[in-house]
ROSE-4610 file (N, C-alpha, C; in Angstrom, 1 decimal, always signed):
// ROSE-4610
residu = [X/X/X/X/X/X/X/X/X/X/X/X/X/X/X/X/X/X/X/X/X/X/X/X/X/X/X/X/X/X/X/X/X/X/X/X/X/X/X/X/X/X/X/X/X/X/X/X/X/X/X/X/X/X/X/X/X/X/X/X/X/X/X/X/X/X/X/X/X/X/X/X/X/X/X/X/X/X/X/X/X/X/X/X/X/X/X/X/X/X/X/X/X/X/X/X/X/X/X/X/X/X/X/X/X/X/X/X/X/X/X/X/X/X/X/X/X/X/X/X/X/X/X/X/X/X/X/X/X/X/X/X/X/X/X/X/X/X/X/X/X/X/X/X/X/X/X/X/X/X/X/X/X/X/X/X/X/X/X/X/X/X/X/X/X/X/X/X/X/X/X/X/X/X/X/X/X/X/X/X/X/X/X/X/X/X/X/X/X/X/X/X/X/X/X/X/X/X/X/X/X/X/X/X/X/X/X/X/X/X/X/X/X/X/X/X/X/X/X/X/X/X/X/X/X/X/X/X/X/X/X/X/X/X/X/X/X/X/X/X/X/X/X/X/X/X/X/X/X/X/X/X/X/X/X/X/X/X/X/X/X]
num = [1/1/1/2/2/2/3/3/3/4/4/4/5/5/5/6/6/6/7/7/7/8/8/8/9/9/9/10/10/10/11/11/11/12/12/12/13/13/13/14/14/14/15/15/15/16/16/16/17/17/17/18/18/18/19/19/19/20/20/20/21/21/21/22/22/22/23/23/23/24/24/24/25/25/25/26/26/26/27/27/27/28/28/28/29/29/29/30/30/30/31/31/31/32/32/32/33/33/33/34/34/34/35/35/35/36/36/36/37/37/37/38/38/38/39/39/39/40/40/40/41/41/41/42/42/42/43/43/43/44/44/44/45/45/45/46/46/46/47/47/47/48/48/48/49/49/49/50/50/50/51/51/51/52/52/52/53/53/53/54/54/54/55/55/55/56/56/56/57/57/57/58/58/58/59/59/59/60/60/60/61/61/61/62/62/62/63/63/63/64/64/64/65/65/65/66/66/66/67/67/67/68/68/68/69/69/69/70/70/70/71/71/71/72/72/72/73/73/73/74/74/74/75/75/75/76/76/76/77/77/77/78/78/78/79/79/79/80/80/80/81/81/81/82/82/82/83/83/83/84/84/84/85/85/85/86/86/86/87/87/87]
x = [-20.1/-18.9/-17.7/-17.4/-16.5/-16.8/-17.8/-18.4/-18.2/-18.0/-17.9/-16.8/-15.7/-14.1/-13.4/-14.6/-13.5/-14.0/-15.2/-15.7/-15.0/-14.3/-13.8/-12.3/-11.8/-10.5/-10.6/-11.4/-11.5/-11.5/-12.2/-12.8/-11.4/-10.7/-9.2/-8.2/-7.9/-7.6/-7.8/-9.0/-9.3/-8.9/-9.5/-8.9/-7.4/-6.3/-5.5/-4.3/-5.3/-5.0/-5.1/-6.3/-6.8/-5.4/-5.0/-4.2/-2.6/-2.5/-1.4/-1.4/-2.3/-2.7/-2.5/-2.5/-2.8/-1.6/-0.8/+0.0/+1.5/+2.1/+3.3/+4.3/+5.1/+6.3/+6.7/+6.6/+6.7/+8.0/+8.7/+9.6/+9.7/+9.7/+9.6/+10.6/+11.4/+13.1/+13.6/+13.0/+13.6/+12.0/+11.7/+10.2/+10.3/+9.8/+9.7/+9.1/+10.0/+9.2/+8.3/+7.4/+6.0/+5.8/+6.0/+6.0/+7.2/+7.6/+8.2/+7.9/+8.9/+8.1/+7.2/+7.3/+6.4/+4.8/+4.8/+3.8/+2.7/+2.0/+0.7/+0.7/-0.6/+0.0/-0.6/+0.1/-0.1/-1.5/-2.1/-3.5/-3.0/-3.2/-3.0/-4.5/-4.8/-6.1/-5.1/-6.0/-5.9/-7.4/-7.2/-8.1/-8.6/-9.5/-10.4/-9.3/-8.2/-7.4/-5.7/-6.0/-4.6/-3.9/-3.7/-2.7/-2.5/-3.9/-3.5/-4.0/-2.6/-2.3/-1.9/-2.8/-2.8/-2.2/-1.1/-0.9/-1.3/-1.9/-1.2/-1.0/-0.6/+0.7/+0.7/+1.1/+1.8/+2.7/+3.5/+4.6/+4.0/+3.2/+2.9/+1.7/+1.9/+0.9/+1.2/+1.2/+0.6/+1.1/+1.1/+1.6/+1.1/+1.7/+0.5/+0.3/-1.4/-1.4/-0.8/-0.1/+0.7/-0.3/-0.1/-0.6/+0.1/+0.5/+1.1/+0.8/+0.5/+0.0/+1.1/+0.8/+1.5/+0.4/+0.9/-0.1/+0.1/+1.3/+1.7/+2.0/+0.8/+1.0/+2.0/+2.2/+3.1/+4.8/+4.8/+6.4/+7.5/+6.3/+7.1/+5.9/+6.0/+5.7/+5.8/+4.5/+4.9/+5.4/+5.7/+6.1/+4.5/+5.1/+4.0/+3.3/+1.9/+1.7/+0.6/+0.8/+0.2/-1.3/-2.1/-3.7/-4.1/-3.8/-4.1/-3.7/-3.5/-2.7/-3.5/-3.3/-4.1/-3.9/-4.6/-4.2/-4.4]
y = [-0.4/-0.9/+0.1/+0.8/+1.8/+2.7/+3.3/+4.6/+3.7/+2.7/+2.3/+2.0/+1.9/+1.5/+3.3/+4.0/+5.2/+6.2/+5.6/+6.3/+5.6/+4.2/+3.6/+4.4/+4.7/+5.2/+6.3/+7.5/+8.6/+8.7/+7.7/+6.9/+7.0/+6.1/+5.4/+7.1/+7.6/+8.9/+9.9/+10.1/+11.4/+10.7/+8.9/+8.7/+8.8/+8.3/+8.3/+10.0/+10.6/+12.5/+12.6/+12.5/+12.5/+12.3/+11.2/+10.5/+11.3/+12.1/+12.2/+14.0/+14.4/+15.7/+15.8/+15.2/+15.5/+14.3/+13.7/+12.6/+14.0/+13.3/+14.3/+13.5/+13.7/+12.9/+14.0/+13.2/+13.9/+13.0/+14.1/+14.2/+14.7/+12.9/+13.5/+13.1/+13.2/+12.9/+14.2/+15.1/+16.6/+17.6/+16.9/+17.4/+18.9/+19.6/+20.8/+20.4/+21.6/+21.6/+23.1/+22.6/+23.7/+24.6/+23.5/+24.1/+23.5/+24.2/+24.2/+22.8/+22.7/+21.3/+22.0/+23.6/+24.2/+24.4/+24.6/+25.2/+24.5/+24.3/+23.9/+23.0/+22.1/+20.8/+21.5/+21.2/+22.0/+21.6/+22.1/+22.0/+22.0/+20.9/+21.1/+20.3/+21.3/+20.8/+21.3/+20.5/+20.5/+20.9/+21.3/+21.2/+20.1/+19.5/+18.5/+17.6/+18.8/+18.2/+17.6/+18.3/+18.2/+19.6/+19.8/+21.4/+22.7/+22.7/+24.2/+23.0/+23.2/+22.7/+24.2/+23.9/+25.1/+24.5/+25.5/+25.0/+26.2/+25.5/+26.6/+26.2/+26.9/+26.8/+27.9/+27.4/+28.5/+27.7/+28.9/+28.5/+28.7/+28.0/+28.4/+29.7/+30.1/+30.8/+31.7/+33.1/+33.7/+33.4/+33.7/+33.7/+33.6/+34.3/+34.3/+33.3/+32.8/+31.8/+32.1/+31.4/+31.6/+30.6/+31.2/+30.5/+30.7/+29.5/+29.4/+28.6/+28.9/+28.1/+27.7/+26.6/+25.9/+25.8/+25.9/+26.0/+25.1/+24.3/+23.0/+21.9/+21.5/+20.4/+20.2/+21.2/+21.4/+21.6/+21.2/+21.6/+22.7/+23.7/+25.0/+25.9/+26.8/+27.4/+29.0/+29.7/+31.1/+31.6/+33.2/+33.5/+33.3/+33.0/+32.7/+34.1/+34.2/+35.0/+35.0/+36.1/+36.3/+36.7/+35.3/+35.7/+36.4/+36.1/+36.4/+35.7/+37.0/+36.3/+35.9/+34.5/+33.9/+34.6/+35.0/+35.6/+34.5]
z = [-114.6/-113.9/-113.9/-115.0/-115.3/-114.2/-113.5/-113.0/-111.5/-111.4/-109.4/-109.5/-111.0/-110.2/-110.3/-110.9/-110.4/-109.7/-108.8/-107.7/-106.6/-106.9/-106.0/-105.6/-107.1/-107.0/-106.4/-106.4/-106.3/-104.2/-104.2/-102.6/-101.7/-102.5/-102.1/-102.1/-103.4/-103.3/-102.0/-101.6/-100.8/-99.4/-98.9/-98.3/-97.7/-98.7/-98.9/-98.3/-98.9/-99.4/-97.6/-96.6/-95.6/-94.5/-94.8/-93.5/-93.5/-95.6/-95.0/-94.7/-94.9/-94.5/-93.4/-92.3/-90.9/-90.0/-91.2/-90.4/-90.1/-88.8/-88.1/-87.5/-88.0/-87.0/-85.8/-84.6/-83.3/-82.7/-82.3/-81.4/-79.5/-78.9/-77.4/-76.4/-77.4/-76.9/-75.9/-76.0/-75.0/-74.7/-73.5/-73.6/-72.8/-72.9/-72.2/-71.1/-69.9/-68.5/-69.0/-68.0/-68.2/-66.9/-66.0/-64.8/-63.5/-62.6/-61.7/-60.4/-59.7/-58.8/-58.0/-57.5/-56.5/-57.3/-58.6/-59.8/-59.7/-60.1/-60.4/-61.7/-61.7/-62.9/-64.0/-65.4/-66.4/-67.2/-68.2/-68.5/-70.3/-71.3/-72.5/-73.2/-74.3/-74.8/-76.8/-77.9/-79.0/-79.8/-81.0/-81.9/-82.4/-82.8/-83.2/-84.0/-85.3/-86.0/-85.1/-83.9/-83.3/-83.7/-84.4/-85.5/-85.1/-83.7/-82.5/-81.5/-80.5/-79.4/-78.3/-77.0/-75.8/-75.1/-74.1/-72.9/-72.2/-70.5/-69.7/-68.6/-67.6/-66.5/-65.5/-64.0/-63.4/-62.6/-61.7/-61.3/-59.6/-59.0/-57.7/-57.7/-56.6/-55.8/-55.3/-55.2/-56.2/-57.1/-58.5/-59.4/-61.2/-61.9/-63.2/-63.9/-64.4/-65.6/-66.5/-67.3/-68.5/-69.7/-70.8/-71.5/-73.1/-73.7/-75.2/-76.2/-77.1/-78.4/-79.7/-79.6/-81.1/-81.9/-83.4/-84.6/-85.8/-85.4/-86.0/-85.3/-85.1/-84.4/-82.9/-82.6/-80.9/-81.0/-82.5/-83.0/-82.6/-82.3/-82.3/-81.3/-80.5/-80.0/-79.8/-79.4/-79.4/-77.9/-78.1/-76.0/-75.7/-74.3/-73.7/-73.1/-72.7/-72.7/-70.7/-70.5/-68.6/-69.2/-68.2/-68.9/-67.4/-66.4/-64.9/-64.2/-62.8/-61.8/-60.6/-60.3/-59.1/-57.6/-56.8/-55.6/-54.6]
């Protein structure tokens, strides 16, 4: 009995540990523009955990994909960077 209420606890624990490991308070009160009204519609994918978030973007035609990553959860961002330009 001893050994299932503290596999229980241990159960409850990791769960517990889990939710707040990966819990975020998000802010989308001032959302970034990504792209222009002429640009093309923007493309964002995440990690399995959420925690690296991609965007990318252009601004029209011709014009370069752009591409920037967040690594906390979309909080904060790096410069963006030119992967290639569409002809």
């Amino acid at each position: 009995m001893k050994m299932i209420k503290k596999r229980f606890l241990i159960s409850v624990f990791f769960l517990l540990l889990s939710f707040n490991v990966f819990a975020q308070n998000f802010n989308f009160s001032s959302p970034q523009l990504l792209t222009t009204a002429a640009g093309d519609i923007p493309k964002m994918a995440t990690s399995s955990s959420g925690q690296y978030v991609y965007a990318t973007w252009s601004n029209g035609l011709p014009g370069p994909i752009k591409l920037s990553i967040s690594t906390d959860f979309g909080s904060t961002w790096n410069i963006s960077t030119t992967l290639f330009w569409k002809w």
